[in-house]
PQR file with spaces between the fields and no chain letter, atoms N, CA, C, O and H, PARSE charges and radii, in Angstrom:
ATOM       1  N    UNK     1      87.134  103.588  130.107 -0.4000 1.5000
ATOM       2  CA   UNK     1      87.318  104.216  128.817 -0.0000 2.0000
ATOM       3  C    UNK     1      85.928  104.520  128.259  0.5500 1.7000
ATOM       4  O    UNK     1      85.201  103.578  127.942 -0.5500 1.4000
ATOM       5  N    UNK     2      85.568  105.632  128.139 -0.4000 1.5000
ATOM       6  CA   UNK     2      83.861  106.230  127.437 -0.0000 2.0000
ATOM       7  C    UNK     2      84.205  105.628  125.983  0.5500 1.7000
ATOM       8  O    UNK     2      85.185  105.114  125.444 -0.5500 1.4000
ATOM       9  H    UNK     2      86.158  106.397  128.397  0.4000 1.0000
ATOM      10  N    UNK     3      83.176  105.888  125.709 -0.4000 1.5000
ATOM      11  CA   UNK     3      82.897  105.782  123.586 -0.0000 2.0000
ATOM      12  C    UNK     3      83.678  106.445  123.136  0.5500 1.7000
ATOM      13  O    UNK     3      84.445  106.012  122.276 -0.5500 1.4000
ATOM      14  H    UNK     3      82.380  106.306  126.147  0.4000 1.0000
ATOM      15  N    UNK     4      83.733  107.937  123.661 -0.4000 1.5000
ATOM      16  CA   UNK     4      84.582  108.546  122.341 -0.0000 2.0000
ATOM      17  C    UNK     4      86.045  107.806  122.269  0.5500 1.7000
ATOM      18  O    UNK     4      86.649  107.544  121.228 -0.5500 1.4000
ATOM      19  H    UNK     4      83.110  108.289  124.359  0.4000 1.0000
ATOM      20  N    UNK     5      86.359  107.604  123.235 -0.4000 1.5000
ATOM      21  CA   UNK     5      87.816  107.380  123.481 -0.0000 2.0000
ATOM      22  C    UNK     5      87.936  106.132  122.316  0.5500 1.7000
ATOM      23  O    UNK     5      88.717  106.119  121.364 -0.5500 1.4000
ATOM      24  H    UNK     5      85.869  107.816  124.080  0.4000 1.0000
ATOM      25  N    UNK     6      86.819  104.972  122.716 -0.4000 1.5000
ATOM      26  CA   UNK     6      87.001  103.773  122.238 -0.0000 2.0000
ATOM      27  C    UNK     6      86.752  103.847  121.126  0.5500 1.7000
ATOM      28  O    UNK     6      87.244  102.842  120.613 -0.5500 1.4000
ATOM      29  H    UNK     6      86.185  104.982  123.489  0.4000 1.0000
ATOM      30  N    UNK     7      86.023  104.738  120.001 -0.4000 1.5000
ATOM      31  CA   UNK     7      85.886  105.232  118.559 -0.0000 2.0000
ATOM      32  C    UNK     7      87.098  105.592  118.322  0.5500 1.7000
ATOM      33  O    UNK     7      87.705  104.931  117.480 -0.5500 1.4000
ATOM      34  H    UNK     7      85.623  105.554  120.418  0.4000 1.0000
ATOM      35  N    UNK     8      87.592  106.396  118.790 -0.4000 1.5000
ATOM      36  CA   UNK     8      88.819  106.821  117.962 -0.0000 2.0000
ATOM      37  C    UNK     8      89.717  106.034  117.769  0.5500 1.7000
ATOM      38  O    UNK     8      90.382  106.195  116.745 -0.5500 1.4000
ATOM      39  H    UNK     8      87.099  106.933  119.474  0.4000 1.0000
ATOM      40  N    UNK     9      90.085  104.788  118.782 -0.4000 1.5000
ATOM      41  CA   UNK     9      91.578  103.962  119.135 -0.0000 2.0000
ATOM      42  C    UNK     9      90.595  102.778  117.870  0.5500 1.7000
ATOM      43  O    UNK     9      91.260  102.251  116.978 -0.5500 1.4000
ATOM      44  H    UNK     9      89.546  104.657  119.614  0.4000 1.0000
ATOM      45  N    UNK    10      89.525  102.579  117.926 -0.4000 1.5000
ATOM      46  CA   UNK    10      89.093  101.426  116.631 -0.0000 2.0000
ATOM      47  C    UNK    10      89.504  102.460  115.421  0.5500 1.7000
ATOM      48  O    UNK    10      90.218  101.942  114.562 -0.5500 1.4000
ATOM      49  H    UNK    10      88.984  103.007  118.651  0.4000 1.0000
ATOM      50  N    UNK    11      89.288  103.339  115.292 -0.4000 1.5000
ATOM      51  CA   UNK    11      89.299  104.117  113.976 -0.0000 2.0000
ATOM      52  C    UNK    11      90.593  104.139  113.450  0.5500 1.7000
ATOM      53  O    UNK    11      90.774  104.129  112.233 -0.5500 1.4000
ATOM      54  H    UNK    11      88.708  103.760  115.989  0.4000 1.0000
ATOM      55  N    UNK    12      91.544  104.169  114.288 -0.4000 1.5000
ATOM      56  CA   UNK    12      92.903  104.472  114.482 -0.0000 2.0000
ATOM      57  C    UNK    12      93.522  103.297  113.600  0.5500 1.7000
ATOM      58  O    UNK    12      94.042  103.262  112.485 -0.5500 1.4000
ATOM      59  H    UNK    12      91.398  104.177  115.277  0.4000 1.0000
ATOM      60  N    UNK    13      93.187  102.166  114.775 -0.4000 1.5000
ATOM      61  CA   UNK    13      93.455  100.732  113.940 -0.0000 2.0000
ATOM      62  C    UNK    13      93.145  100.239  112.280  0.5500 1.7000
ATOM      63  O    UNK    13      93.893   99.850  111.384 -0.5500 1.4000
ATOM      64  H    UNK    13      92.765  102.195  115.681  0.4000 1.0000
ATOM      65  N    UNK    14      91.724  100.457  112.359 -0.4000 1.5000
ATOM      66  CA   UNK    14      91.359  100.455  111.105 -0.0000 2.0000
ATOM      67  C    UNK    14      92.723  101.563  109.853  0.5500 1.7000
ATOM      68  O    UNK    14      93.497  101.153  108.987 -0.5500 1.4000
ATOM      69  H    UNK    14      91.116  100.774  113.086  0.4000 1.0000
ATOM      70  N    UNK    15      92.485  102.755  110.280 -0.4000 1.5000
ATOM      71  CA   UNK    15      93.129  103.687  109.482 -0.0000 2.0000
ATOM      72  C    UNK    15      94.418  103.019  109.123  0.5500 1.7000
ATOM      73  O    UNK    15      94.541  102.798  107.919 -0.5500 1.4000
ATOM      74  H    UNK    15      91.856  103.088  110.983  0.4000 1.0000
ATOM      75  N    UNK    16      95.635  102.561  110.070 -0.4000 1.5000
ATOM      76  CA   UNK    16      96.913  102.240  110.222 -0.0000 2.0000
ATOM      77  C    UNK    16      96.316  100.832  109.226  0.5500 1.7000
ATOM      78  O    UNK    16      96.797  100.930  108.097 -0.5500 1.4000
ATOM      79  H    UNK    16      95.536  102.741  111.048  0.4000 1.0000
ATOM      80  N    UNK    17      95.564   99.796  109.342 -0.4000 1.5000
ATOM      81  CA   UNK    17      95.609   98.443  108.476 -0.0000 2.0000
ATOM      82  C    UNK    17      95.369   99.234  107.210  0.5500 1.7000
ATOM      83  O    UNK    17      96.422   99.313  106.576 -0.5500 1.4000
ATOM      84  H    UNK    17      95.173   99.717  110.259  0.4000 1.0000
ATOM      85  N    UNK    18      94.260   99.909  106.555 -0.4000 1.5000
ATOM      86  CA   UNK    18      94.612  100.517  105.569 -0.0000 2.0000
ATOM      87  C    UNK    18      95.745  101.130  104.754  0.5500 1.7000
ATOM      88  O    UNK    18      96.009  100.652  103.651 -0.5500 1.4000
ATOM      89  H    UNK    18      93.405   99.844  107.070  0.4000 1.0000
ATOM      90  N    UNK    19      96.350  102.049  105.189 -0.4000 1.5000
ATOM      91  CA   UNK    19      97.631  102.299  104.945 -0.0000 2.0000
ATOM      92  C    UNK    19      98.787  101.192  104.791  0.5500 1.7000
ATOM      93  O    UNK    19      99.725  101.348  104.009 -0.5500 1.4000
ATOM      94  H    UNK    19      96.136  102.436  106.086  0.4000 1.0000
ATOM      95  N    UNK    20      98.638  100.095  105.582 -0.4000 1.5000
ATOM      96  CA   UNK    20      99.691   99.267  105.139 -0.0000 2.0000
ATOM      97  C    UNK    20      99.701   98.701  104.139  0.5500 1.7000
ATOM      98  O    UNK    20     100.641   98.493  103.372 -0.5500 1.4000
ATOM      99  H    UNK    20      97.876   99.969  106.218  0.4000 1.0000
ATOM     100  N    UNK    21      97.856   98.194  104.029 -0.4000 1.5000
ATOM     101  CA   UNK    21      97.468   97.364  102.835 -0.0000 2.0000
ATOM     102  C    UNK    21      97.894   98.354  101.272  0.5500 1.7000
ATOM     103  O    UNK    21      98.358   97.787  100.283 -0.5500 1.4000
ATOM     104  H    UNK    21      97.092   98.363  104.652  0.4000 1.0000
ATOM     105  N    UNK    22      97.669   99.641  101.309 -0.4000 1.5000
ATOM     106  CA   UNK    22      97.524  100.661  100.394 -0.0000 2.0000
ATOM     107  C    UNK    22      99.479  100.480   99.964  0.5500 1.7000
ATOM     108  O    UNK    22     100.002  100.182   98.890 -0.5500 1.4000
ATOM     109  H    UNK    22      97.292  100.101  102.113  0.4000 1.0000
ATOM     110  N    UNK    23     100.049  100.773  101.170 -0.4000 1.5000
ATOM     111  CA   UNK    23     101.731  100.963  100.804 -0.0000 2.0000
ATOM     112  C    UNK    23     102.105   99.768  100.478  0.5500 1.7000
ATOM     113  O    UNK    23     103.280   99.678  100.123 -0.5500 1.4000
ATOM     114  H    UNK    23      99.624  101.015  102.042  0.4000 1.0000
ATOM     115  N    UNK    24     101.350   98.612  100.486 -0.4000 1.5000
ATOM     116  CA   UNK    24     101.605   97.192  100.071 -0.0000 2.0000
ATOM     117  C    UNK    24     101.809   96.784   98.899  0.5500 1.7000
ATOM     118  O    UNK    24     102.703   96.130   98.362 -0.5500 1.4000
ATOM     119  H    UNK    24     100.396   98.685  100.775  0.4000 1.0000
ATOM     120  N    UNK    25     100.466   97.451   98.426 -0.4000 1.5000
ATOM     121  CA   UNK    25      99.858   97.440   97.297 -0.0000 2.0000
ATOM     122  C    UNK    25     100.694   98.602   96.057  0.5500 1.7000
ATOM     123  O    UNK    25     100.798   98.327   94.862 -0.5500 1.4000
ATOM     124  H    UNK    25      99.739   97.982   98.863  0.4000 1.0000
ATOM     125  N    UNK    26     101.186   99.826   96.667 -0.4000 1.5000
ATOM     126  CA   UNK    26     101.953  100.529   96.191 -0.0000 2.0000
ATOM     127  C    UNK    26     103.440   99.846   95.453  0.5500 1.7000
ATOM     128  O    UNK    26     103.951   99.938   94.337 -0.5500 1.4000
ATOM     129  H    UNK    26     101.101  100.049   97.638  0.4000 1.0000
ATOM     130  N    UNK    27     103.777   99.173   96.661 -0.4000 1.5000
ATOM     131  CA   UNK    27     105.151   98.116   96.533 -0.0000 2.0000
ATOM     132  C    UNK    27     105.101   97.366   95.645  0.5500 1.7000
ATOM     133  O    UNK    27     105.939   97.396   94.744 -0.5500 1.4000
ATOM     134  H    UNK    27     103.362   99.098   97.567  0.4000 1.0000
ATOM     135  N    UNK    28     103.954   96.371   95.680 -0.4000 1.5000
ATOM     136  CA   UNK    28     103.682   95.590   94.633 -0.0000 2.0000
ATOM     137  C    UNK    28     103.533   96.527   92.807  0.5500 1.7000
ATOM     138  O    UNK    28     104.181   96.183   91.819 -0.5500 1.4000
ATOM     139  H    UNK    28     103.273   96.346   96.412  0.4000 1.0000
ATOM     140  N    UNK    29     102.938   97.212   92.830 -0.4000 1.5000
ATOM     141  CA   UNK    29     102.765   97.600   91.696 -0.0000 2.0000
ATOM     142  C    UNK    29     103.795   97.730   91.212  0.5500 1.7000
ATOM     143  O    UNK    29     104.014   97.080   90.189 -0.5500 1.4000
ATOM     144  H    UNK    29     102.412   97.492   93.633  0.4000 1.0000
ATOM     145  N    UNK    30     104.983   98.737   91.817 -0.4000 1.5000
ATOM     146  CA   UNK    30     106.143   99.163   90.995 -0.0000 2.0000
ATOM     147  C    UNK    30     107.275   98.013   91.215  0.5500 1.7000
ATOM     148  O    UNK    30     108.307   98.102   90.549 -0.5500 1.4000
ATOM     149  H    UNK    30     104.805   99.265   92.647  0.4000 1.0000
ATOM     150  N    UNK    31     107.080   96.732   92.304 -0.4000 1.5000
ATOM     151  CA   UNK    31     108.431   95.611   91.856 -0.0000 2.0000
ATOM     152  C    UNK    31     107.792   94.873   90.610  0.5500 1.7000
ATOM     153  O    UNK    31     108.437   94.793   89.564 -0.5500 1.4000
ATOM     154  H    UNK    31     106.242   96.660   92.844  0.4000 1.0000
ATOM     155  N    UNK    32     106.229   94.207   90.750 -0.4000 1.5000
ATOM     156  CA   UNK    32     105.821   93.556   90.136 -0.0000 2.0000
ATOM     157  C    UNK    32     104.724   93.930   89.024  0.5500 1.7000
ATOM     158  O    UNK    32     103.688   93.317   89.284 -0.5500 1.4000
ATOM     159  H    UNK    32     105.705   94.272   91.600  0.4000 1.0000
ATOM     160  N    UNK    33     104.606   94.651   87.981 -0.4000 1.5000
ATOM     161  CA   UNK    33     103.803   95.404   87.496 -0.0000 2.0000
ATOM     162  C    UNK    33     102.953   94.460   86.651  0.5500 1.7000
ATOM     163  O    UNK    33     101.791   94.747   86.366 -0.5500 1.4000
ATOM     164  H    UNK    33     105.447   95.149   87.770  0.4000 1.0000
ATOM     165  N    UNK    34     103.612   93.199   86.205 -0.4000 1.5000
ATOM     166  CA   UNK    34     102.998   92.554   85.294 -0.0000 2.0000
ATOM     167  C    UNK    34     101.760   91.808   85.898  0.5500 1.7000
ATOM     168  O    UNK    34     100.733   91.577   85.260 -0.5500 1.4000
ATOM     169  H    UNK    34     104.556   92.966   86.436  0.4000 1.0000
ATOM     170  N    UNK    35     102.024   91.387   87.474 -0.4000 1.5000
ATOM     171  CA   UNK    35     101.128   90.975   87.928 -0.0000 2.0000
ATOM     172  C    UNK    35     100.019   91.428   88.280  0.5500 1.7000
ATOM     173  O    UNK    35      98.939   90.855   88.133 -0.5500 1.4000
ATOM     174  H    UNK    35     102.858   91.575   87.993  0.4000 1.0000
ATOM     175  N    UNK    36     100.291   92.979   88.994 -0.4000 1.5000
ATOM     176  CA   UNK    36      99.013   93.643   88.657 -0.0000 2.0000
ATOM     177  C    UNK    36      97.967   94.044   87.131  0.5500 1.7000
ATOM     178  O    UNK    36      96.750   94.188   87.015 -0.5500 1.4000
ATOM     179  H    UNK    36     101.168   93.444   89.113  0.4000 1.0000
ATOM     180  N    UNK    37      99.051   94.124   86.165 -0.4000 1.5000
ATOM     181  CA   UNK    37      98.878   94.324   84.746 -0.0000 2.0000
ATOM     182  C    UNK    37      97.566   92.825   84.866  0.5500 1.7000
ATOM     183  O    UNK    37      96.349   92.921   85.024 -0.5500 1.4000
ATOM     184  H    UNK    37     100.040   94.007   86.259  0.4000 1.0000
ATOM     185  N    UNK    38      98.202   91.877   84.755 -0.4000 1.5000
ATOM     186  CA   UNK    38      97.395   90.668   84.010 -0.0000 2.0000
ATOM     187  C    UNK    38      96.194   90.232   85.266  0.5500 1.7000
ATOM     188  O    UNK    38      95.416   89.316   85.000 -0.5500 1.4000
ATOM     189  H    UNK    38      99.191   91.799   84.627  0.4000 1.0000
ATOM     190  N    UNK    39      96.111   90.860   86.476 -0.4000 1.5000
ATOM     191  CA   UNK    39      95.063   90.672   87.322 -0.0000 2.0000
ATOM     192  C    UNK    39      94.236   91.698   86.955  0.5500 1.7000
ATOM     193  O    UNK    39      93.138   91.522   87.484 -0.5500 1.4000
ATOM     194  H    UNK    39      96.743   91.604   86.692  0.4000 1.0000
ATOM     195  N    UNK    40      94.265   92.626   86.331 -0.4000 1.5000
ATOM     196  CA   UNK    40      93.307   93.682   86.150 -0.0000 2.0000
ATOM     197  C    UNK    40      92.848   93.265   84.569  0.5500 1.7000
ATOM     198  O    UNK    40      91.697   93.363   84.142 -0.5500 1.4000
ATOM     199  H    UNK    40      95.156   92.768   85.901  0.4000 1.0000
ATOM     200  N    UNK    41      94.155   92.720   83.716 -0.4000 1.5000
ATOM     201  CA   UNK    41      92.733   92.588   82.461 -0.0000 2.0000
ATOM     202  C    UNK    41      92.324   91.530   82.467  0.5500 1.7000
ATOM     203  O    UNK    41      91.509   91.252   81.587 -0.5500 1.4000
ATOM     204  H    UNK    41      95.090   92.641   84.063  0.4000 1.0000
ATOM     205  N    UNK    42      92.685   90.555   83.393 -0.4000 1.5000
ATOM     206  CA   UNK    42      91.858   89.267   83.192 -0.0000 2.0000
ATOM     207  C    UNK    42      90.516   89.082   84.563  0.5500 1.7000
ATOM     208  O    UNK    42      89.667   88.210   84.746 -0.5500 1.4000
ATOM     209  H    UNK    42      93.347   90.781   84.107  0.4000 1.0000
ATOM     210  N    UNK    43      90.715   89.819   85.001 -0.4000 1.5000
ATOM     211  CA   UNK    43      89.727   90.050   86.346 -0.0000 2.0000
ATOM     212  C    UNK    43      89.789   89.153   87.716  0.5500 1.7000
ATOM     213  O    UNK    43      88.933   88.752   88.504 -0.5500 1.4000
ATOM     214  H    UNK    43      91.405   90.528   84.852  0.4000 1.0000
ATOM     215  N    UNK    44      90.970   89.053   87.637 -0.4000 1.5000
ATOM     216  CA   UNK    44      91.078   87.556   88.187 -0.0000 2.0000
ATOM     217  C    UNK    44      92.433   88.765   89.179  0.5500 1.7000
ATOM     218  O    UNK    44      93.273   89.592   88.823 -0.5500 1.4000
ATOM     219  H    UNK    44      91.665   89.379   86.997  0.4000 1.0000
ATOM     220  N    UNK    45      91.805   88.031   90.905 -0.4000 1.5000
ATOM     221  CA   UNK    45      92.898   88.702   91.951 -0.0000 2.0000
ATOM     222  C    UNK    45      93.956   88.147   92.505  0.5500 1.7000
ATOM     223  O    UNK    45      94.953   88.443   93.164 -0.5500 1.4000
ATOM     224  H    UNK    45      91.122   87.360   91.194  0.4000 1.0000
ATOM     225  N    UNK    46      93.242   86.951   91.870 -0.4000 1.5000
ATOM     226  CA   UNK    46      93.848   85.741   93.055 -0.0000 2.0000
ATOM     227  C    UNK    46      95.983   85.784   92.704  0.5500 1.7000
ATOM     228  O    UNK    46      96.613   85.291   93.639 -0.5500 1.4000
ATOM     229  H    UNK    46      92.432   86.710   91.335  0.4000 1.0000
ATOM     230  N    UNK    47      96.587   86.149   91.879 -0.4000 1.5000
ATOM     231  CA   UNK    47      98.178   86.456   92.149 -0.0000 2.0000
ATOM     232  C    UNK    47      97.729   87.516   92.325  0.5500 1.7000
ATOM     233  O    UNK    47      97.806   87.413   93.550 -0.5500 1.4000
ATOM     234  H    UNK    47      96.075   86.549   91.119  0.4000 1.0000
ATOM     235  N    UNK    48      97.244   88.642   92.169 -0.4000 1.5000
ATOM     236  CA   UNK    48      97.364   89.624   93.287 -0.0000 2.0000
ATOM     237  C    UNK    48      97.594   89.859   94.534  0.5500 1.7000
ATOM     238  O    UNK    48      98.260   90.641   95.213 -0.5500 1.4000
ATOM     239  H    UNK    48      97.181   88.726   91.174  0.4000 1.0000
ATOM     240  N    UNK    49      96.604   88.658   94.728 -0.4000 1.5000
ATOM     241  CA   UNK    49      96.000   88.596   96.709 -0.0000 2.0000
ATOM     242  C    UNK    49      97.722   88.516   97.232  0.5500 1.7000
ATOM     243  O    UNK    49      98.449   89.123   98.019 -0.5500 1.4000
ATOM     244  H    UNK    49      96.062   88.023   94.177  0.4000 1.0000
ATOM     245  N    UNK    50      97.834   87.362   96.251 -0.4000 1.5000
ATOM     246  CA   UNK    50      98.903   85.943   96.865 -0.0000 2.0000
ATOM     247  C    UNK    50     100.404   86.931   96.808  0.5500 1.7000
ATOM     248  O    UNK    50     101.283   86.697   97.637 -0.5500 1.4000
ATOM     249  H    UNK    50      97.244   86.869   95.612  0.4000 1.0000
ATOM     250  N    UNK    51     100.553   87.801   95.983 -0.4000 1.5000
ATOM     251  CA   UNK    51     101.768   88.466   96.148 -0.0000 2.0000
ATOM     252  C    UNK    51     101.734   89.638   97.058  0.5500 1.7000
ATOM     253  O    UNK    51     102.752   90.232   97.411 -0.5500 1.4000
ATOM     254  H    UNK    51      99.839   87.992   95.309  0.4000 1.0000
ATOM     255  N    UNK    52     100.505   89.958   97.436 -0.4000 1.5000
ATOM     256  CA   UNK    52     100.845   90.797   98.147 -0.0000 2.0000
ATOM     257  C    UNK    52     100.286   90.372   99.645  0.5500 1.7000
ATOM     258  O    UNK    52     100.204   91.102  100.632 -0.5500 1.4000
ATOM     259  H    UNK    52      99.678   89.475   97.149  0.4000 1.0000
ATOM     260  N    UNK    53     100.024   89.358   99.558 -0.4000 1.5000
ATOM     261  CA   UNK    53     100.302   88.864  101.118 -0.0000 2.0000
ATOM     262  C    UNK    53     101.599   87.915  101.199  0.5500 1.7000
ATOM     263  O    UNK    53     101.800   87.208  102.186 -0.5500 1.4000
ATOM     264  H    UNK    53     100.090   88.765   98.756  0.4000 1.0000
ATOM     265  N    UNK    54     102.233   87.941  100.388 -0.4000 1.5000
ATOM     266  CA   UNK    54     104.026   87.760  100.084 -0.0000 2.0000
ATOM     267  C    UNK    54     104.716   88.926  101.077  0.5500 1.7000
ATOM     268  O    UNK    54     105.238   88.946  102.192 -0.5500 1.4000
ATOM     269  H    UNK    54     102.070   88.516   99.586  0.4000 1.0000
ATOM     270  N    UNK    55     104.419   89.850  100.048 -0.4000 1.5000
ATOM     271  CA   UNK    55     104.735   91.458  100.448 -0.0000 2.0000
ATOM     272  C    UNK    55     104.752   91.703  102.297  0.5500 1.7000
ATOM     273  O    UNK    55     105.550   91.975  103.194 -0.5500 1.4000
ATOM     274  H    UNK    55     103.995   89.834   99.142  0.4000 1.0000
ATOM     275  N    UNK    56     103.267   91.390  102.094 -0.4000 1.5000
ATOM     276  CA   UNK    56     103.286   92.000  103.642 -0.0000 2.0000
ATOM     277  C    UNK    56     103.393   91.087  104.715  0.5500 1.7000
ATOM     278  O    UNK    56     103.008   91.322  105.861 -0.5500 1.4000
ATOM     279  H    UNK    56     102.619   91.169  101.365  0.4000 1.0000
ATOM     280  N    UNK    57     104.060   89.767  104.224 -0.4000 1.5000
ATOM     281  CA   UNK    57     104.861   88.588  105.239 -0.0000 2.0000
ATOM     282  C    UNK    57     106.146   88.966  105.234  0.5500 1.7000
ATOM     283  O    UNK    57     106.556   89.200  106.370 -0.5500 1.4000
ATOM     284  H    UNK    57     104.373   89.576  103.293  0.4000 1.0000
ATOM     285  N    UNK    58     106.842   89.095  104.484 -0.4000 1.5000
ATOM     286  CA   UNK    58     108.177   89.306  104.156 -0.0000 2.0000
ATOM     287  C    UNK    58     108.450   90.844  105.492  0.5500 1.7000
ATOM     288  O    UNK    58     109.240   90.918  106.433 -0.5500 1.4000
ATOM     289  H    UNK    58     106.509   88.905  103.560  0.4000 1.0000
ATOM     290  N    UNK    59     107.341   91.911  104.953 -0.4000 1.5000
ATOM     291  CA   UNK    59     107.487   93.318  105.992 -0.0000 2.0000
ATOM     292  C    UNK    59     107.288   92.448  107.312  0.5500 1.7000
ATOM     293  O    UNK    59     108.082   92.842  108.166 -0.5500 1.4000
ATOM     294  H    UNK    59     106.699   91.851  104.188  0.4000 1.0000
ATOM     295  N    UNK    60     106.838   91.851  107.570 -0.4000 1.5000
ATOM     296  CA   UNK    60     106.457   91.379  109.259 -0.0000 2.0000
ATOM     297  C    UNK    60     107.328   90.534  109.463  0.5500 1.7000
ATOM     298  O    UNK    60     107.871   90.751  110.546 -0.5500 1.4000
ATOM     299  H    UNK    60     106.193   91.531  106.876  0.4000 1.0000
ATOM     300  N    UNK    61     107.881   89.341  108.751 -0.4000 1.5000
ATOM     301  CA   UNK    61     109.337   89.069  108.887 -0.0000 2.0000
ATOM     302  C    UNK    61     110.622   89.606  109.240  0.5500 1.7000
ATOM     303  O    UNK    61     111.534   89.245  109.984 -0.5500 1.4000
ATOM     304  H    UNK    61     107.440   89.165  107.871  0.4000 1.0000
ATOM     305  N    UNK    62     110.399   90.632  108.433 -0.4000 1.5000
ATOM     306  CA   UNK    62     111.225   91.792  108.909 -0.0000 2.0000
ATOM     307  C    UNK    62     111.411   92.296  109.894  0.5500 1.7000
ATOM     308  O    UNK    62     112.356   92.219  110.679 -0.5500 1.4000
ATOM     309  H    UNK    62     109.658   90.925  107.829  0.4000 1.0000
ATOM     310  N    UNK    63     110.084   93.108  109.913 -0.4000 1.5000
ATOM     311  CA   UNK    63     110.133   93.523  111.362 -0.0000 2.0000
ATOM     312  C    UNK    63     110.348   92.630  112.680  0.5500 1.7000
ATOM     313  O    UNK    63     110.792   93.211  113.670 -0.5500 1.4000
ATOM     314  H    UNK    63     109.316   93.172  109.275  0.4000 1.0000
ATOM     315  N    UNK    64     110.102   91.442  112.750 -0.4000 1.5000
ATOM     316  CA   UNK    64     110.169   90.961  114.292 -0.0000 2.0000
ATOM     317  C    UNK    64     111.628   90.327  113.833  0.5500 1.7000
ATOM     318  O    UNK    64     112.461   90.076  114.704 -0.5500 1.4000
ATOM     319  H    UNK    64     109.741   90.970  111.946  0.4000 1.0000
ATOM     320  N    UNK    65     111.833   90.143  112.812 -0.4000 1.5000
ATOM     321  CA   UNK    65     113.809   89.857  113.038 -0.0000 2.0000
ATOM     322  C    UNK    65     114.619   91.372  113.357  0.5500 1.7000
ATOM     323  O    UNK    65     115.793   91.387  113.728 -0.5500 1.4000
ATOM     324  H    UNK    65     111.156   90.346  112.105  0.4000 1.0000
ATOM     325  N    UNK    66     114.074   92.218  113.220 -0.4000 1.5000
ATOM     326  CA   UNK    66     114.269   93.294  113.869 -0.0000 2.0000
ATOM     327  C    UNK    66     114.234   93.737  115.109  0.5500 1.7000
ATOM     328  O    UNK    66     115.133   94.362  115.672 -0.5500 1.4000
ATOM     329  H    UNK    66     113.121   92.206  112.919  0.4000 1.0000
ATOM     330  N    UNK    67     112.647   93.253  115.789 -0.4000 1.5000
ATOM     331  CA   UNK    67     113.137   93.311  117.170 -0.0000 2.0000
ATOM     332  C    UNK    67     113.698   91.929  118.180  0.5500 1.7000
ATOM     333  O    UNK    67     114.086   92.124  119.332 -0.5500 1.4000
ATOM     334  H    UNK    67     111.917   92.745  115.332  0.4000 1.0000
């Protein structure tokens, strides 16, 4: 496998973890709004982090009870 090949398939990866984190984060906002609400005026992430690595346990739960 040359470089280019191996740039693109890292880039790829990267791109796809983004997007999940982003549609995660999307999810979260509109079930849980208050939590993002009171992590942004108090500056503080930490129920942020924690619900939305809720979020994206629950999707991976999912998915492998799926396959």
């Amino acid at each position: 496998m040359n470089l280019a090949r191996l740039s693109l398939s890292v880039a790829g990866v990267i791109a796809l973890a983004v997007l999940v984190l982003a549609a995660a984060a999307a999810w979260l906002l509109l079930t849980s709004p208050v939590t993002v609400a009171e992590a942004v005026s108090e500056g503080d992430i930490t129920p942020f982090v924690r619900d939305l690595a809720v979020v994206l346990l629950n999707a991976l739960e999912g998915l492998l009870r799926y396959l």
